[in-house]
C-alpha positions in Angstrom: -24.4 116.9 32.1 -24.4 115.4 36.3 -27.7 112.8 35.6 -26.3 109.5 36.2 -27.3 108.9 39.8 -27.2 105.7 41.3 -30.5 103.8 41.6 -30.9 102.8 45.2 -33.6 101.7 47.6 -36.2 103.7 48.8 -38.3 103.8 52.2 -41.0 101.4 51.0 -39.8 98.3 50.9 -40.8 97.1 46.9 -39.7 100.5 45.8 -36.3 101.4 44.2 -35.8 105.5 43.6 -33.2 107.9 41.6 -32.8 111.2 41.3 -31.7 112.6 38.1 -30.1 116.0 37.2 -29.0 118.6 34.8 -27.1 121.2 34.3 -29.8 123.0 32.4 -33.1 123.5 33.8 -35.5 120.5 33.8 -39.4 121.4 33.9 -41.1 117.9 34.7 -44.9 118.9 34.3 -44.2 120.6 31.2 -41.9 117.4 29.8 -44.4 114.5 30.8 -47.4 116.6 30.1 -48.3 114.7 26.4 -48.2 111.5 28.4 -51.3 112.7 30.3 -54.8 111.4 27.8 -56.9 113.8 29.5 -57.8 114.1 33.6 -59.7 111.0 33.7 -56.6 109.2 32.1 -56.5 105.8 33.7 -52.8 105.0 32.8 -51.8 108.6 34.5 -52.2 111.0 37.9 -51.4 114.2 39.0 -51.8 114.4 42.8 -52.4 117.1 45.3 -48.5 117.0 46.0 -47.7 117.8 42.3 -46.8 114.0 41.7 -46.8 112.5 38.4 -48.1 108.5 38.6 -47.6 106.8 35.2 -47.9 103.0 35.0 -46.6 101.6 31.9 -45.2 98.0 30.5 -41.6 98.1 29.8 -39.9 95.5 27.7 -38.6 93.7 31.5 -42.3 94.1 32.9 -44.8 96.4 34.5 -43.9 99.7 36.6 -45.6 102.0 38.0 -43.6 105.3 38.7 -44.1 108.4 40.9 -42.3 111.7 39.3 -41.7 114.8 41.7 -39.7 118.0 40.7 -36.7 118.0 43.3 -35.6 121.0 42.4 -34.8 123.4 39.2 -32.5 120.8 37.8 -33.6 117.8 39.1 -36.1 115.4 39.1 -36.8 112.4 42.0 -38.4 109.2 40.8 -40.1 106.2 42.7 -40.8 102.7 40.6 -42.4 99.4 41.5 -43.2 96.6 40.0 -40.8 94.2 37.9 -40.1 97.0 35.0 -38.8 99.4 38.0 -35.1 99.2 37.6 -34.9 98.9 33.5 -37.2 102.5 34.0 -35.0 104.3 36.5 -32.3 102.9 34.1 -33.9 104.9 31.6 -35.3 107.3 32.8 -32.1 110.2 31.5 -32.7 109.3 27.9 -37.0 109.4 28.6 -36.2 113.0 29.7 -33.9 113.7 26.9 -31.4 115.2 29.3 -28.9 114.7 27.0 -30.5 117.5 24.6 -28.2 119.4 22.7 -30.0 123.4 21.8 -26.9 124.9 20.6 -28.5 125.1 16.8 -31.9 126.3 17.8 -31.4 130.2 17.8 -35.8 131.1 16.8 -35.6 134.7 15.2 -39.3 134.8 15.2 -39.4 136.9 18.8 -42.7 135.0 19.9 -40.6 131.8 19.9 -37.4 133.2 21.4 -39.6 134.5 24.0 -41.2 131.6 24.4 -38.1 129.8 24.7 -36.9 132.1 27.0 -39.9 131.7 29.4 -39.4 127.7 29.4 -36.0 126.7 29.6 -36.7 123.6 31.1 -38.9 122.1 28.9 -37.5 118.6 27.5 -38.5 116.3 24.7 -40.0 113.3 25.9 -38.5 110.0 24.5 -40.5 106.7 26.8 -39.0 104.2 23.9 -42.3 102.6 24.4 -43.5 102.6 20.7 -46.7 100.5 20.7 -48.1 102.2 23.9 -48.0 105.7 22.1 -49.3 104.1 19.4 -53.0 103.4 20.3 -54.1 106.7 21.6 -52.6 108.2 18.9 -54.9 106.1 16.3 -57.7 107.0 18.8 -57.8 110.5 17.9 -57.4 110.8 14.6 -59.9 112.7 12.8 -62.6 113.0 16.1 -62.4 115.6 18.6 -59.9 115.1 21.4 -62.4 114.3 24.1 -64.0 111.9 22.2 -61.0 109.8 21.6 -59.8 110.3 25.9 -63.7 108.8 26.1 -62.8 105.7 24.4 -59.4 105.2 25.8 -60.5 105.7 29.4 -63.4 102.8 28.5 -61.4 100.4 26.7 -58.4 101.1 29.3 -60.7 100.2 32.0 -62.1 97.1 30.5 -59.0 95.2 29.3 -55.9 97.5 31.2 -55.1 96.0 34.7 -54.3 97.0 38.0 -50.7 99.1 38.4 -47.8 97.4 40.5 -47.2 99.0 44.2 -48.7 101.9 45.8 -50.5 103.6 43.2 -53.3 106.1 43.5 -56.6 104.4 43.1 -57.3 102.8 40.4 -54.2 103.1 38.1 -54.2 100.5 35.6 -51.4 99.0 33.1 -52.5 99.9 29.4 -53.6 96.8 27.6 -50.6 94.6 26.3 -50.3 94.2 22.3 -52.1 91.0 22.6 -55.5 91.8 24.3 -55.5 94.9 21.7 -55.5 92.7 18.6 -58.1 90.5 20.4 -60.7 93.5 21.6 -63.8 92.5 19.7 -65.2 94.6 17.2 -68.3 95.1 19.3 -66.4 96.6 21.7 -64.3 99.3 19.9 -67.9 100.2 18.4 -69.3 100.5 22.0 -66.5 102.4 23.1 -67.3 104.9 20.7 -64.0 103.5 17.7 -65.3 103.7 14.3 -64.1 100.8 12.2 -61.1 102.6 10.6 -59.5 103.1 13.6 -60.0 99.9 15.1 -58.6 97.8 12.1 -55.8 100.2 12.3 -55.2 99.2 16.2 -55.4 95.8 15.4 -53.1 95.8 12.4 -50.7 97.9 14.8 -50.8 95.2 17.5 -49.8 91.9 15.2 -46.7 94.7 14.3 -46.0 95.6 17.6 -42.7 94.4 17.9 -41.5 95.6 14.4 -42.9 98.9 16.1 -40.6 98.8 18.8 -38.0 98.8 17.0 -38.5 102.4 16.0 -37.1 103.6 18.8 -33.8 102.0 18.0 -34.1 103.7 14.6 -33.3 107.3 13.4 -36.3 109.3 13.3 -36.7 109.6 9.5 -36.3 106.0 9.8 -38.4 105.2 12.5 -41.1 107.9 10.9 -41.0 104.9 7.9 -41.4 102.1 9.9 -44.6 103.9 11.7 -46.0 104.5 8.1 -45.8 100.9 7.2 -48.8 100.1 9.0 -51.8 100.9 7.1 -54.2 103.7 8.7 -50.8 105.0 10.0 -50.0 108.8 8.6 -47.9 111.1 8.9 -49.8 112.8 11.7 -50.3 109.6 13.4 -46.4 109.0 13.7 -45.7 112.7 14.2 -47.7 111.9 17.7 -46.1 108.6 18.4 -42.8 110.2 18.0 -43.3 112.9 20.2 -44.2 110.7 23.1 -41.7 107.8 22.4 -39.1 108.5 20.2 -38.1 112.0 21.4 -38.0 113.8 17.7 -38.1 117.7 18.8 -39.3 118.2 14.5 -42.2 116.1 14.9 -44.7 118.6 13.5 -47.8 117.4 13.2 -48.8 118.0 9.9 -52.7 117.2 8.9 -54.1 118.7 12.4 -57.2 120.2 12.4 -56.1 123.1 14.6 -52.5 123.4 14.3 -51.5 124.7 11.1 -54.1 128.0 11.7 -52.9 128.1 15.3 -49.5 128.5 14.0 -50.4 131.0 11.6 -52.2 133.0 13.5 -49.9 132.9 16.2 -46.6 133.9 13.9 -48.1 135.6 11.0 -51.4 137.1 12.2 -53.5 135.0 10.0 -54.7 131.9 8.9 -52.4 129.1 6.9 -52.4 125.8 6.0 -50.5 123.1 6.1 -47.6 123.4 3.1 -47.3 127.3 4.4 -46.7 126.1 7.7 -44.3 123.3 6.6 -42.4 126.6 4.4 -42.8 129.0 7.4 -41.4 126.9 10.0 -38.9 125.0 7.5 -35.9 127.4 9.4 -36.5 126.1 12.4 -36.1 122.0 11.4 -35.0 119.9 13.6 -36.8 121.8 15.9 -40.5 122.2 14.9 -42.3 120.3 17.2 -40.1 122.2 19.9 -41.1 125.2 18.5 -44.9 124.6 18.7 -44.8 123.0 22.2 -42.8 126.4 23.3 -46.4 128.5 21.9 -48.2 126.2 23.5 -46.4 126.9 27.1 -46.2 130.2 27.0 -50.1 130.9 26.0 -49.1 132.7 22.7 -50.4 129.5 20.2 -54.2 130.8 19.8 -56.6 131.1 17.1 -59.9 133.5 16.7 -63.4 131.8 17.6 -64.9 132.0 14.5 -68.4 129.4 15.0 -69.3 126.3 16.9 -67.2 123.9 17.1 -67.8 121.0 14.6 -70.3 118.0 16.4 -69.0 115.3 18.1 -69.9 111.7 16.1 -71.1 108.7 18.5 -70.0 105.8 16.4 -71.7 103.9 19.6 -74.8 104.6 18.2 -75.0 104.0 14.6 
């Protein structure tokens, strides 16, 4: 697989650039999309050009990054800032371009079809544990635009400005540190009930045992996410998907998914254990499996009432 391209300077002066690419087709929207925490993500753009911004701390320092599909099978990248070089480095393994699919054969037709229709959809594996980490505690058990509303407030209180020339007002995530001291006032204004935010802070004084998850296998690392109290097995099912690049990391215990799936696959409702049974054949490739659905617009569900409120922890 030809994605070991040189890392070399580009036209701005502070910016170093790579292109990577496959032999297999390489979808870059589709890849990076679970990085995005909504539009009004502070941490992530998509431009008018189709550019992906990201800004993110690696272990060697900040970067900010600009992703563009080259072509099919290829992907150009732009970094600043003092984390640019370990990302471009990295940046192969983030888009898991050394994938090997020769033992996911989906009899299900949906799926196959699916698969079929999205050939160049990648796992995503950012080995940044910790910053996958607190979104994912921010939406468990609230509704998805609740917990983008508390990220985008928090992120723009304590996150801070994103190295080079990044669209207005990218900003670095919070490091471990200003996490773990965020007053509790704070997560409570910004709409965090106090589950959640004990959980985030409990996650931050283990942030560098976290890391080393993505060092681990992911049964392993699956463990070491666990140890953290307020940490389930949905919660590292999420983490995993962004950071560790586990294609089976279903996430069992959504609200959504396990209907979705079964109403997708079956024609009906299920819940979780029949979806763990029913999609047991296709391990290691769950996750894969439900993101393919997802793509192709077959993963839907009947409207049967209103949606469930919205809770403002803000205001009790």
């Amino acid at each position: 697989m030809a994605h070991n391209g040189p890392v070399t300077s580009a036209t701005t002066a502070t910016a170093q650039a790579r292109t990577v690419r496959s032999a297999r087709p390489l979808d870059l929207a589709a890849t990076v999309s679970p990085l995005r925490r909504g539009s009004g993500d502070p941490c992530h753009r998509i431009t008018r050009d189709g550019a992906h911004w990201h800004a993110s701390r690696m272990p060697s320092g900040p970067v900010t990054y600009r992703l563009t599909q080259a072509d099919r099978h290829a992907v150009a990248a732009q970094a600043w800032g003092s984390g640019a070089a370990e990302f471009l480095d990295r940046l192969p393994v983030m888009l898991c371009l050394d994938e090997d699919l020769t033992d996911f054969a989906p009899e299900h037709p949906k799926i196959a079809e699916a698969h079929r229709l999205n050939p160049g959809l990648r796992m995503l594996r950012t080995g940044l544990v910790f910053e996958a980490v607190v979104p994912a505690i921010l939406e468990q058990k609230v509704h998805t635009v609740t917990a983008q509303a508390s990220w985008r407030k928090l992120v723009w209180r304590y996150g801070t400005p994103a190295p080079g020339p990044a669209p207005d007002g990218l900003r670095l995530p919070p490091d471990a540190e200003t996490w773990r001291y965020i007053p509790s006032w704070v997560y409570h204004r910004a709409n965090v009930g106090p589950q959640r935010s004990k959980t985030i802070v409990l996650a931050a004084r283990m942030a560098a045992k976290l890391e080393e998850a993505a060092h681990l296998d992911h049964a392993t690392a699956a463990k070491r996410l666990c140890a953290v109290p307020g940490i389930g097995v949905w919660t590292a099912a999420e983490i995993a998907q962004r950071a560790l690049g586990d294609p089976d990391a279903l996430s069992v215990g959504d609200f959504h998914l396990a209907a979705t799936v079964g109403w997708t696959l079956l024609g009906r409702p299920i819940d979780d254990d029949a979806m763990v049974e029913y999609l047991e054949p296709l391990r290691p490739h769950r996750y894969r499996a439900v993101r393919l659905l997802g793509l192709a617009g077959f993963a839907r569900k009947p409207k049967f009432g209103p949606r469930t409120p919205y809770t403002d922890h803000s205001r009790i």
